[in-house]
N, C-alpha and C positions, 0 to 999 in steps of 0.2 A: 526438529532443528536445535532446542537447545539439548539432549543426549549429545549431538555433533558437537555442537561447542565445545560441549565438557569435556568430551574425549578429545577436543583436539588442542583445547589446552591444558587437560590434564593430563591425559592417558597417552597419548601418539607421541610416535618416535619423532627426534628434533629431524630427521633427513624426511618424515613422511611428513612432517609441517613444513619444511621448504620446499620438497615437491608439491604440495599444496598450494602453496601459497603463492609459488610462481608460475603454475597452472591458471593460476584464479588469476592471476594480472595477467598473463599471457590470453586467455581465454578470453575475459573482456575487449580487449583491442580488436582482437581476431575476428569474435563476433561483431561487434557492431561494426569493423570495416566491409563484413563480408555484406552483413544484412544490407546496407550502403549501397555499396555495388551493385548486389540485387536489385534493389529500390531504382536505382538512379537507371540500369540495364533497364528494367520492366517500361520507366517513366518514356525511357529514350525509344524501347519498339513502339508501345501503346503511340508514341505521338508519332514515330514513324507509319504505324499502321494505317491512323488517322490520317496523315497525308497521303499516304497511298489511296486508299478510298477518295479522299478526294482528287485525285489526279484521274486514277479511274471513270469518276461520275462524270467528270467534265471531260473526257474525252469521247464516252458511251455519249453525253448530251450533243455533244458539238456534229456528231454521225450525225443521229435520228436529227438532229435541227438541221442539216445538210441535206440529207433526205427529203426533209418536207418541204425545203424550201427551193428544193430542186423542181420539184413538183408541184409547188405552189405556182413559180416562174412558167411551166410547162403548159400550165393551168392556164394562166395570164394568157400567153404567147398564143394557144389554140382558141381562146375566146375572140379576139381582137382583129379576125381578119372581116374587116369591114364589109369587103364584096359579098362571102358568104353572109352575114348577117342583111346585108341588103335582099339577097333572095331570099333568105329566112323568113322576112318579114311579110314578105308577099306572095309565101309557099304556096298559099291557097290558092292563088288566082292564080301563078304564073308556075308549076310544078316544073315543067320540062326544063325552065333553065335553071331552074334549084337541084336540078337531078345532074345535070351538066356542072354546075360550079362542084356540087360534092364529086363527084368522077374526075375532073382534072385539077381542083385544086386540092380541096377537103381531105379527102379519103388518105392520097399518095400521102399529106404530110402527117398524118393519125399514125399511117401505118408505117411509117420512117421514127416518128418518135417511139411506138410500141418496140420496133424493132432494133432499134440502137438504144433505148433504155429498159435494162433487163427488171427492173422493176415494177412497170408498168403493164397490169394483166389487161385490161383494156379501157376507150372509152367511146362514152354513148353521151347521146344532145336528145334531151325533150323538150316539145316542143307543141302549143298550142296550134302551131299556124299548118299542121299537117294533119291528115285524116292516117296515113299506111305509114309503115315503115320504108325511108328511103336508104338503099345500102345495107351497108353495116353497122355505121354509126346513129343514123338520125330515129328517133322514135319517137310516134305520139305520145302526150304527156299523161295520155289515161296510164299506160303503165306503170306510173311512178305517184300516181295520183295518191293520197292518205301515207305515202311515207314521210317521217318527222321533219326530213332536209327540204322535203317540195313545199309544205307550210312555210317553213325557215326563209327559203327562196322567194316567197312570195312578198316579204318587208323585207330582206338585208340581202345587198348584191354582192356583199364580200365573201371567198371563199370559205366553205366549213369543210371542216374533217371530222370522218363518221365512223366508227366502229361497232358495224352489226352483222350478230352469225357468225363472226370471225372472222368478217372480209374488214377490209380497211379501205376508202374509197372517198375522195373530196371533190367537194358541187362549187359551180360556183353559176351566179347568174348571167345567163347574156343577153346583153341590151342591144336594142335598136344601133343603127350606126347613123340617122339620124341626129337624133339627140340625144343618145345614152343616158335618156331615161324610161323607158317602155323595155318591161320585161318581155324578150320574146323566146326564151327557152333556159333549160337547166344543161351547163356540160357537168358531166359525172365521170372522174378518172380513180380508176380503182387501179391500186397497186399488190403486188405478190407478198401476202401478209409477213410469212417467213423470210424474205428476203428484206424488206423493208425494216423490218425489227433484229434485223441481221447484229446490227450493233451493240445489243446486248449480250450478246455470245462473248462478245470482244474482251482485253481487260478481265480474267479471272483471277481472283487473289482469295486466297486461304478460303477456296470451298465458297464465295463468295453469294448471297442470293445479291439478284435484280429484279426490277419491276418497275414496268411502265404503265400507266394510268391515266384513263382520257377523263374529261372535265365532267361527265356522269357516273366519275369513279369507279367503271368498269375496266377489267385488267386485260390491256390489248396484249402483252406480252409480258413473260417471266422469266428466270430462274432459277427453283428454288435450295431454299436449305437443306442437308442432309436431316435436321431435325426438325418433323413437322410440326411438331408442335408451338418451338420458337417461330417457326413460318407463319402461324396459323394466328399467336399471339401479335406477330409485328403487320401483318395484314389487317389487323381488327385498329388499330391502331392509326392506320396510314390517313383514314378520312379526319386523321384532327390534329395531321400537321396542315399547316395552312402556307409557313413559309421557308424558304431553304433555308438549308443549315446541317449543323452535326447534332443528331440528339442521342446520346449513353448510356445507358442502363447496367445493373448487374452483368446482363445477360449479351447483351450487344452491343455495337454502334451501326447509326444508320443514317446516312446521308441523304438528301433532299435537294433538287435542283428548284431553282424556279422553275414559275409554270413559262410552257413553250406557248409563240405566238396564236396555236390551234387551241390552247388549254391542256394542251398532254403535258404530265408531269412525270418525272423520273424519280425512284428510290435506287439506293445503293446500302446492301448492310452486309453484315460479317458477325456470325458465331465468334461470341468471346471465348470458347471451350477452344477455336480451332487456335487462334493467338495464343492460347493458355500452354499450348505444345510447347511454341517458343520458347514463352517463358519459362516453362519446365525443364528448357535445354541448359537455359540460362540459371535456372536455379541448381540444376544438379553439377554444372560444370564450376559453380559460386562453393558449392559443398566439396566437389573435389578439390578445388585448391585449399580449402582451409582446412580440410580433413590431415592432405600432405603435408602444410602446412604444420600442423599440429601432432601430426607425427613426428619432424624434424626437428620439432621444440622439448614434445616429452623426450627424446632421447638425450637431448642435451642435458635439459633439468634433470632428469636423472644420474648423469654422468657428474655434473658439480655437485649436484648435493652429497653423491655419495664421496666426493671430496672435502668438502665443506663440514661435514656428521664425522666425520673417520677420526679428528681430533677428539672430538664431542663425546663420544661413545668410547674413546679411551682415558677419557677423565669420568666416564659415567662407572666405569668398567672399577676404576680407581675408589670411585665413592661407593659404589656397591663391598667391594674390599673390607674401606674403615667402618661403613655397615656393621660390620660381620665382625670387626673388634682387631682389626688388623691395618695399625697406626701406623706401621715401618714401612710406609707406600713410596714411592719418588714420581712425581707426577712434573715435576719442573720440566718444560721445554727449553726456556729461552727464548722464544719466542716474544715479541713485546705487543702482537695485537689484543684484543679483546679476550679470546679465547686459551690465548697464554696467558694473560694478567690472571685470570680467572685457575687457570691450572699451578701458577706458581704461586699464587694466595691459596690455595688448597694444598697446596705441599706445606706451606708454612704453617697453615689449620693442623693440618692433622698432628706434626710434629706437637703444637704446643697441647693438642689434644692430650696427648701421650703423655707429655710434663704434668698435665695438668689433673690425669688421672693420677697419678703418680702421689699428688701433692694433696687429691682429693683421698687416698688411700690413710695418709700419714693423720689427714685430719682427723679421717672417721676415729683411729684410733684414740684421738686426744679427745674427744666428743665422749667416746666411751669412759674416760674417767672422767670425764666433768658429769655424766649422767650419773657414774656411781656416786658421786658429791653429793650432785643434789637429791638422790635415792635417801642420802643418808641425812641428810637434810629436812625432807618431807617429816623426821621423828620429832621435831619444833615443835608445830602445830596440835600434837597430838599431847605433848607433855606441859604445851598449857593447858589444853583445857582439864587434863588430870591435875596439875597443880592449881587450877581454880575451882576445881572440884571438891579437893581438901578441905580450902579455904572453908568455902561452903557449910562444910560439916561438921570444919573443929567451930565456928562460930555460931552453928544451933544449938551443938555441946554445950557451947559457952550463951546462950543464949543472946546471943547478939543477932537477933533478927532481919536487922535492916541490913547489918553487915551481908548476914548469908543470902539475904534477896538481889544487894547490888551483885553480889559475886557471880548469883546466878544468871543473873541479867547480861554481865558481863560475859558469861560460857556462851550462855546462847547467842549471843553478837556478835562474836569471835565465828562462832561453826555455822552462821549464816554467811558470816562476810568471806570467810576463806572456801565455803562451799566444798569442803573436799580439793581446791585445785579448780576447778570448774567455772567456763565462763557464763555459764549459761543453768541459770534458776526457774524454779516455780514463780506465778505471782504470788500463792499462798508464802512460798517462805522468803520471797520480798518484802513484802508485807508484815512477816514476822518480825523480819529484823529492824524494818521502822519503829514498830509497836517496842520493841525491845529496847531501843537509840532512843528514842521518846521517853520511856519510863527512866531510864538511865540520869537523864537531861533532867526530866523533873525532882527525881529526888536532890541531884547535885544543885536543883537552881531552888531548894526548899519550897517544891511544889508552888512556885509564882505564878502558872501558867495551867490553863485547861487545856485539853488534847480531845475531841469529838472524833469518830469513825464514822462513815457512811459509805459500808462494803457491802457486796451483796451477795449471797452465796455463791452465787454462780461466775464462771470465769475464773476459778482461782488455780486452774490446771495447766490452763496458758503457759507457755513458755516465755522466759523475756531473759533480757544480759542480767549477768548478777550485778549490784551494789549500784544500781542505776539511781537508788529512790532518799537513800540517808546523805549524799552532798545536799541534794536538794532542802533535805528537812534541816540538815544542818547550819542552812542558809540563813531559811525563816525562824530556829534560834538566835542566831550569830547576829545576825542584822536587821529582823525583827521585833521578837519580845525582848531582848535585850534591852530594846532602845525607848521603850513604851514609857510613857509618862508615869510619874509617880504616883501612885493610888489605881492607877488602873491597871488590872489584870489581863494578861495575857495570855492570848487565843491561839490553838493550832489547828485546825482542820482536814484532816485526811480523808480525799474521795478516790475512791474508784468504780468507775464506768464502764462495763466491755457493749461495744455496738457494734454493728454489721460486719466491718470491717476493721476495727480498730479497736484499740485500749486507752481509756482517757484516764493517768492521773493526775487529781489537781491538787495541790501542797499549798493553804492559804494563813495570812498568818495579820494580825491587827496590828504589825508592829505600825511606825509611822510613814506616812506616804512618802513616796519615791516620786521622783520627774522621771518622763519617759524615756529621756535621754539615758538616765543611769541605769533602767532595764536595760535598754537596749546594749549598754557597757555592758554590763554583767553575763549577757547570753552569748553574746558574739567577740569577746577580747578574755584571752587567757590570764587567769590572776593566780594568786597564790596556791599552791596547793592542789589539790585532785579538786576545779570549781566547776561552776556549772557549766562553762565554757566547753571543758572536756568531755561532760555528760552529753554535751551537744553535738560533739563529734563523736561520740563512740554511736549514739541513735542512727546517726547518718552512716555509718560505717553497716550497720546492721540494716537498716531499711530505708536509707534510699534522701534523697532531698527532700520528700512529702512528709516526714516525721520530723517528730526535734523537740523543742522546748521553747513556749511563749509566757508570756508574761504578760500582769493589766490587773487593773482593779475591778473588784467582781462591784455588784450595784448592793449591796453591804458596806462596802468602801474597805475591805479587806483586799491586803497583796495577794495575789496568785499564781501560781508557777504550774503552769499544764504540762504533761507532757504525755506526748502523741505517740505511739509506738502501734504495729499493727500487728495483727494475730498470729500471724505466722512469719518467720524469721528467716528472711532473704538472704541474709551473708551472712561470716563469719570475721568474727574480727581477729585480724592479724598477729 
């Protein structure tokens, strides 16, 4: 990512940064309106689908609950005709007119509801109060003896519905007509499984499974998913919904009726893979427009960019020119927007360019005689120290000793301070030239004054600015021992220190104490002459604000002037 950047603000053409760039804003919108529509599309089927499932469930419910309750009624209506249950009652003893109410009443209306309701595969009455079977209908109750519904039958008169073996078939008790409360037989109407469960076929939506399930959780009717294994999954599951509703998963939704007045309960679900077509309509037709979309945009941005660049690239074309040293360009439009402001200040650039070299030509040449100048210049230097040289010589001739020692003192002070030219000394011949300003100073002051060293061999290779160290010492004469009380002799001490990183010289002198105020003057306000103020700026110039020159009385109670400089030499001074 950052390669990109750089290249695209260093290196890339200004038309491939505005097709860029108006890609990138274009892009943005594009996308998130499209993702949007996707989103808000998916949200709108998903809850359409949902509804549809539910519209479905309750239609498949409202059948099968029509169904049973058709049948339930059917149930009722053939239990209830009093007469026959009056001979029922008294089968045993009086059979002949129990055989006569079933032949002209019983039977005809069995076999009118069997045969105007196609539902109905048949039914049968057991019944204690008979030893044979009478008809077609009536049978002793041994035959039904130890199945689940005749126990059932035996405490609760209200109808049950039974699914076993794969028949489908509801009991209900009949009572005495009496007192309707003496059990005196079971009717048992069994209905045509497939036909009955008919209403699950009904209502198919996206591959849809169903499932119908009586209150011992066995599955009267189905069905199923294309994928068995989601089938298999949402089967394992169905015994621990307990009440309707929608329940969604990853993988599916699945709908739940309440339980019907028998305990049969109804499922509705749907494969989210098969919805997921949908949405893949929705998503690929979401990519075609913005794809289109996004075709009729780069053609544009490319078309104004390369309007936009056409000026750009011929003021680039212009700079590449004066590049090359070819100043007589016209790049002026007239123009007054941005990118003519910019071309007709670049026509007036290069012009004064041209002047300007012109004017840089004339100087080099006046440069060159002030260089011969000071070439011939540089023979100063050299013809003092041969004329203090003489000095020297003719005064050991003459023996004048002290004469020819100040004179020497005086060469080598000279060829330390002027360094050859050079701004840049040894610490050794730093050093020198203190030791030499120092011996100087004492003869001139008739030795008033002691001078201690405490240097150590080492570090004296160092590099440091030249003439750093004799303002300094100059100082602690000037306005040290100078000023010293009468009778008391006057102290200079010169340290030098090299540690890890740094070079410490300290310049300390017994003159009379100072207020801290007037160091502080002295280090930081420029005074007469080359002072220590300057010394303080030129350290800084060379290494930086963490070096410099402090000041403070050491615990001798002598002045002391440090200065901090560090091993190696970070800049150059100007």
């Amino acid at each position: 990512m950052k390669k990109f950047i750089d290249w695209y603000y260093g290196k890339a053409t200004i038309r491939k940064k505005l097709v860029i760039s108006y890609l990138v804003l274009v892009l943005v919108p594009v996308f998130v309106l499209g993702n949007y529509s996707y989103h808000i599309a998916r949200e709108n089927l998903l809850t359409q689908t949902k509804g549809t499932i539910e519209n479905s469930i309750s239609s498949i419910a409202y059948n099968l609950k029509a169904n049973i309750e058709r049948e339930d009624d059917n149930l009722k209506y053939l239990s209830y005709n009093s007469t026959f249950r009056e001979r029922l009652r008294t089968g045993s003893k009086n059979v002949t007119a129990l055989v006569k109410e079933m032949n002209q009443s019983v039977e005809p209306v069995f076999w009118y509801f069997i045969t105007s309701d196609r539902n109905i595969k048949g039914i049968e009455i057991f019944s204690p109060h008979i030893e044979n079977a009478i008809g077609s209908f009536l049978k002793p109750e041994e035959e039904c003896k130890g199945e689940d519904w005749y126990d059932y039958h035996q405490k609760k008169f209200n109808a049950l519905w039974t699914f076993e073996d794969g028949n489908i078939f509801a009991t209900r008790t009949l009572l005495d007509a009496a007192t309707s409360s003496e059990p005196i037989g079971i009717m048992k109407l069994e209905v045509y499984p497939d036909r009955f469960v008919e209403p699950l076929s009904q209502a198919q939506f996206l591959k849809n499974g169903v499932l119908l399930m009586d209150g011992e959780q066995q599955i009267i009717g189905a069905r199923e998913l294309e994928n068995a294994e989601l089938e298999k999954e949402i089967r394992q599951r169905l015994p621990e919904i307990t009440e309707a509703g929608q329940y969604e998963t990853k993988d599916y939704i699945l709908s739940a009726s309440g339980e019907f007045e028998n305990g049969w309960r109804l499922f509705y679900y749907v494969d989210k893979q098969e919805i997921a077509g949908d949405i893949n309509k929705i998503f690929r037709s979401t990519v075609l427009v913005s794809a289109a979309c996004l075709l009729i945009i780069t053609v544009l941005i490319s078309v104004i960019s390369r309007i936009l660049s056409s000026r750009i690239l011929k003021l680039k074309q212009c700079a590449e020119k004066v590049g090359q040293g070819e100043f007589d360009v016209d790049v002026e439009t007239g123009y007054t927007d941005e990118i003519g402001v910019v071309a007709n200040s670049f026509g007036v650039m290069s012009r004064k360019i041209n002047e300007m070299i012109n004017e840089v030509y004339r100087l080099g040449m006046e440069k060159r005689a002030t260089e011969l100048k000071a070439l011939q210049a540089m023979i100063n230097p050299h013809f003092l120290y041969n004329s203090l040289s003489s000095i020297k010589w003719k005064a050991i001739r003459a023996d004048q000793d002290e004469i020819a020692d100040i004179t020497g003192l005086l060469a080598k002070f000279y060829r330390t301070v002027l360094n050859e030219g050079k701004q840049i000394t040894k610490v050794a011949n730093e050093l020198e030239n203190v030791r030499s300003y120092l011996e100087i100073q004492s003869r001139t002051h008739e030795n008033s004054f002691d001078v201690e060293y405490q240097i150590p061999d080492l570090g004296l290779d160092f590099e440091m600015p030249n003439f750093l160290l004799q303002p300094i010492v100059e100082n602690a004469i000037c306005h040290g021992i100078d000023y010293c009380e009468e009778g008391e002799r006057g102290l200079i001490r010169v340290e030098y220190a090299p540690e890890e990183e740094y070079l410490y010289f300290r310049i300390y002198n017994n003159g009379p104490d100072l207020e801290e105020a007037h160091l502080k003057k002295v280090l930081n306000e420029p005074g007469k002459g080359y002072g220590i103020y300057n010394i303080q700026e030129r350290i800084r110039m060379y290494y930086g604000e963490d070096c410099g020159v402090t000041a403070g009385v050491s615990k001798d109670g002598m002045i002391c002037f440090t200065i901090k400089i560090k091993k190696e030499i970070t800049g150059r001074e100007a």
